[in-house]
N, C-alpha and C positions, 0 to 999 in steps of 0.2 A: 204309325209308330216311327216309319223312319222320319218325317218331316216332324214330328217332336224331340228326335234326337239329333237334329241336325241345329234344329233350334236350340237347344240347350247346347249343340258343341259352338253354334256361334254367340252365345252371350258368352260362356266359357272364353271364349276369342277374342270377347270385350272390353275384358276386364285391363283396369290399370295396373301393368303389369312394370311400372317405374314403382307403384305403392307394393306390390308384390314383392319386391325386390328389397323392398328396404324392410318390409317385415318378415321376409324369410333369412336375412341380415342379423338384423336383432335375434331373431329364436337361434339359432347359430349359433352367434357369440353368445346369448344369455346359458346357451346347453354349455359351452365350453367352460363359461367358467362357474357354473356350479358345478361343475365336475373339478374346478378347481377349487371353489371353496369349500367343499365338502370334503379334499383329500386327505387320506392321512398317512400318505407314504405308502405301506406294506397292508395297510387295513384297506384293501381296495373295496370292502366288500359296503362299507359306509358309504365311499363317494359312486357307488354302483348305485344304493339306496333311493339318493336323492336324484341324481342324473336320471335312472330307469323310471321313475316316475315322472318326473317331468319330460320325457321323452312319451310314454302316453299319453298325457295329458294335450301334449301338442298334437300329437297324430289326432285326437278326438276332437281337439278344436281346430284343428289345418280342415278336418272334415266337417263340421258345423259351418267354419267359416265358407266352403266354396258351396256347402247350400243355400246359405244363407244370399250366395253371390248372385248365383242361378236363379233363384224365387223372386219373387217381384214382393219389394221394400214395401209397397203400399198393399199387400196383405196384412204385415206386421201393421202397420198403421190404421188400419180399420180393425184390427181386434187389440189397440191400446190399451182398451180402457179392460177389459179383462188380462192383460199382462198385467199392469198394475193394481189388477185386484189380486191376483197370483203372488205378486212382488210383497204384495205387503203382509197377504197373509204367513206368507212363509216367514217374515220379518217376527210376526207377531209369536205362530208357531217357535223359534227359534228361543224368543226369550221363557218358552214354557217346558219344550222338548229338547229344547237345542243340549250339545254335547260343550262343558263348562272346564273352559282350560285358563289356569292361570286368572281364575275370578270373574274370567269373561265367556259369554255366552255367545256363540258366533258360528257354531256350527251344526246342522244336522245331517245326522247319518243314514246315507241313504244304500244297502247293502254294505258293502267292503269300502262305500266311499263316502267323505267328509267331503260335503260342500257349504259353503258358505253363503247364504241366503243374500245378503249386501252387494256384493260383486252384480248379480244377474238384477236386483232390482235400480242399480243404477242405469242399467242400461235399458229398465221398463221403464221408468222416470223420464228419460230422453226419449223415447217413443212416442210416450204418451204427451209431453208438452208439444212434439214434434207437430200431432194430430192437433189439441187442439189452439195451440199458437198460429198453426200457417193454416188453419181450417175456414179460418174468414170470418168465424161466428162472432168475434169479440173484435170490435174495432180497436186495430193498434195503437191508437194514441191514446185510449182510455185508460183511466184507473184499473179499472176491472180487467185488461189485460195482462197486468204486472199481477195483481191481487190471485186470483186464478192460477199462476202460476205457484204464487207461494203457498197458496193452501193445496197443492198438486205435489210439492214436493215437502210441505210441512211434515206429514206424518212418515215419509221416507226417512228424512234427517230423525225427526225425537224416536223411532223405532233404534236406528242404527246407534244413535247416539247411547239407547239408554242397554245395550249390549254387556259393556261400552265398548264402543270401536269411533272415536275422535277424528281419529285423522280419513277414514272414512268419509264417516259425517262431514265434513269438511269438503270433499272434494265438492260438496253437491250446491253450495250457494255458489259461486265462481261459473260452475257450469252452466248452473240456471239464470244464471246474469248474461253470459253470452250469448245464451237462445235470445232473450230477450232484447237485447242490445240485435242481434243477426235479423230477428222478428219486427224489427221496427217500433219499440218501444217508448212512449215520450221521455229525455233525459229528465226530467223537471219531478218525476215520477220513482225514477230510477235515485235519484238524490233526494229525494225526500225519505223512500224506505231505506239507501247507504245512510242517511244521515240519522236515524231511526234506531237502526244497527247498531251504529258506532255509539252514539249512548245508551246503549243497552248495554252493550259489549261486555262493562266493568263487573257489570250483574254476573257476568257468565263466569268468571273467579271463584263464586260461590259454589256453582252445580260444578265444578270440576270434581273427580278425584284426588286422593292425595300425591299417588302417583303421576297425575298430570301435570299436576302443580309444581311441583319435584323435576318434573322433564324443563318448565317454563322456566325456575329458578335457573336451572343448572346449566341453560341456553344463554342466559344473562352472565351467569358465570361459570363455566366447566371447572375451576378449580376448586367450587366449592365440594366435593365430592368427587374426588378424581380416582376412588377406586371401588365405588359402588354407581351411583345415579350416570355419574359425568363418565364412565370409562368406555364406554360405547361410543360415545362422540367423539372422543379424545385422541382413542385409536383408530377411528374412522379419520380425521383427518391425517392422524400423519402417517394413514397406509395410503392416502391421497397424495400428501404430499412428499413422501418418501419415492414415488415410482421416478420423479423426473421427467426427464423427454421423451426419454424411449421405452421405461420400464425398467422391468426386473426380470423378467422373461415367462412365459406361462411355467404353473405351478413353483415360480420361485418367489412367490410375494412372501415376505417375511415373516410380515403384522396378520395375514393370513395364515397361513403352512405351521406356523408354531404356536397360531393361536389366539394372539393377541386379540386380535379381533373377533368375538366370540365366533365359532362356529355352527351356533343355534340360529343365529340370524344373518351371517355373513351369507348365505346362499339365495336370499330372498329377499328381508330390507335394505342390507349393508351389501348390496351385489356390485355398488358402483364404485367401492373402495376397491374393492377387490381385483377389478378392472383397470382402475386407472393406478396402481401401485403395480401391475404387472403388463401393462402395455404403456403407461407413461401417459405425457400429456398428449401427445400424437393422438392414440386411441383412445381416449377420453373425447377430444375432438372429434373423432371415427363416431363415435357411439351418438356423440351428440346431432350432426352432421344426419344423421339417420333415424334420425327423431324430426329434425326438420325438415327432409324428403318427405317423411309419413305423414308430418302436419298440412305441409304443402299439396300434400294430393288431397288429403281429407278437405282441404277448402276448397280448392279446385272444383273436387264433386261439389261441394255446397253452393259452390259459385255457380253454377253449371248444370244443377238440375233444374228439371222438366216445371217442379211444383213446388210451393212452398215447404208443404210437409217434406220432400226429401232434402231441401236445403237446409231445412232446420237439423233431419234428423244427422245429416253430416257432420253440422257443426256442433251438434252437443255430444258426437261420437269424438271429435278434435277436439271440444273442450277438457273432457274424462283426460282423454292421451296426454296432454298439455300439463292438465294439474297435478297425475301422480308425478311426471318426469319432471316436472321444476320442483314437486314440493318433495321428490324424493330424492335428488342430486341434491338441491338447497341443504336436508338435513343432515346428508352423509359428510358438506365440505365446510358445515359451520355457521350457515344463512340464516337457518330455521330450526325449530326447536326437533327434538327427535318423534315422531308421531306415528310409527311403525304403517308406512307405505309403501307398497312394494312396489318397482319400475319396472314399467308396462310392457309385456314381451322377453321380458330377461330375466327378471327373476324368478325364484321358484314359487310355488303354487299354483295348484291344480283350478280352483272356483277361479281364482283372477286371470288363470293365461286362458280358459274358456269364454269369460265375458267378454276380456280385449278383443279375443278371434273372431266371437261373435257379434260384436260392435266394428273390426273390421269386416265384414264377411257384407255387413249394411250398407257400408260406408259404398263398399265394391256393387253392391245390389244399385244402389243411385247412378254410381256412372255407368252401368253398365246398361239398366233401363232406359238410359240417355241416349245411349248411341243407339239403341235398339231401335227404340220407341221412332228415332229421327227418322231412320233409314226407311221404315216402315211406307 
């Protein structure tokens, strides 16, 4: 008993504790200012609401993720292919039992809590290419390298997709191009299925919703509807671009506090307006600056383990990180169409701040077996 708890206090010891630092940063400030975007003056008992729940939710994934830290990553990697038989069934479950908000179907209720099926199977998805990309079975330079991976995450994507949840869906080609690309994949391969894509692409117009269509237009021009479709965007940039240098000071954002910016989604898509209109461009810099720490460590591990499988499974935990915070700052300052993504560690939701945790909790499990395993 005591030499397994000395062993577990020295992997505990392990851990990268520069990534630690930039993601107990991020929860931080994301708690801070959904307590600010939730406020409403004298109604404390609203921005207590959202705060207090996301303040569990962290505690429950702060503690997933340092299990997940402690356990050896290639457990999870030998039982892949049953995570992703879990992942999908719950996907599939969801569109049958799921709890249907706003036309969309995206959650099931499990006791007192809504989780959201999408969140945890992206991060089976990346386990699972994790196994069988760096497992050695399929020669990297072949077709059937690339091939395998897209019928691995095909029915991941048309699951999530047909929810609908878009912008979801989305994160998961990007991701699985960077396994692929980190896995040693032929370019010549890689550009034949991007080139494949791209004229398919126009097709995908059709299967949209009208509401998606509506987000696309209104990206192209936000004036065309500036106080129904476009007024979300509108006010998201110039609670951006109203902070300045320095801000406006916490709970003094304007486009916030009075409203402008709706307060249904300011606490969890729109988290980064809310941020940078109240700490300026300074802490918009801050925030970003701490997304690039956490990148920089998530490679590091990738760079840096022992096996292929935890090199991959690093990097398609950085990938995930990468795509919500670029395609979720892109939509809040004007870059990219609005696709309701929430920014990884900060904003609110209970399913997405446990997956993140638990994709870092991985990330940590790799370098942490590294140092172990060396010492040994």
């Amino acid at each position: 008993m005591k030499k397994h708890l000395q062993r577990l206090w020295h992997r505990f010891l392990a851990q990268d504790w520069l990534a630690v630092a930039a993601a107990a940063g991020l929860l931080a400030g994301g708690l801070c200012f959904i307590y600010s975007a939730s406020w409403r003056g004298e109604e404390t008992g609203i921005a207590g609401a959202w705060f207090g729940r996301q303040v569990q939710w962290g505690i429950v994934g702060g503690a997933v993720a340092l299990v997940l830290a402690l356990c050896d990553y290639r457990a999870w990697i030998r039982g892949a292919w049953w995570l992703w038989l879990a992942a999908v069934g719950g996907l599939a479950l969801v569109l049958v039992a799921g709890v249907r908000v706003y036309g969309a179907s995206r959650w099931l209720r499990i006791g007192p809590a809504l989780l959201q099926p999408s969140e945890f199977a992206k991060v089976a998805l990346v386990v699972l290419l994790a196994r069988v990309l760096g497992g050695g079975a399929i020669g990297k330079r072949s077709f059937a390298f690339v091939a395998v991976a897209l019928l691995l995450a095909a029915p991941v994507f048309l699951l999530i997709l047909e929810e609908p949840d878009l912008g979801t869906a989305m994160v998961i080609p990007p991701t699985v191009l960077f396994m692929l690309v980190a896995g040693g994949a032929a370019w010549r391969h890689l550009f034949a299925i991007g080139a494949a894509g791209a004229a398919c692409a126009p097709l995908g117009w059709f299967v949209l919703g009208d509401y998606q269509r509506e987000r696309i237009l209104t990206f192209l021009d936000p004036s065309r509807d500036p106080l129904s479709s476009g007024w979300n965007a509108l006010q998201s940039a110039i609670a951006v671009g109203s902070g300045g240098l320095y801000g406006k000071g916490f709970l003094n954002g304007t486009q916030n506090v009075l409203g402008f910016l709706p307060r249904t989604v300011s606490p969890s898509d729109f988290i980064f307006p809310v941020i940078a209109e109240e700490t300026g461009f300074i802490g918009a810099c801050l925030l970003l600056a701490a997304y690039v720490v956490l990148l920089a460590c998530y490679l590091r591990a990738a760079a840096a383990a022992r096996d292929p499988e935890g090199s991959l499974l690093a990097t398609g935990i950085a990938g995930l990180l990468f795509c919500h915070a670029f395609v979720n700052i892109g939509m809040t300052v004007g870059l990219l169409p609005i696709t309701g993504l929430p920014l990884p560690l900060v904003s609110s939701g209970g399913s997405f701040l446990l997956s993140t945790l638990a994709g870092f909790g991985l990330v940590q499990s790799v370098c942490v077996h590294r140092r172990t395993d060396k010492e040994r």
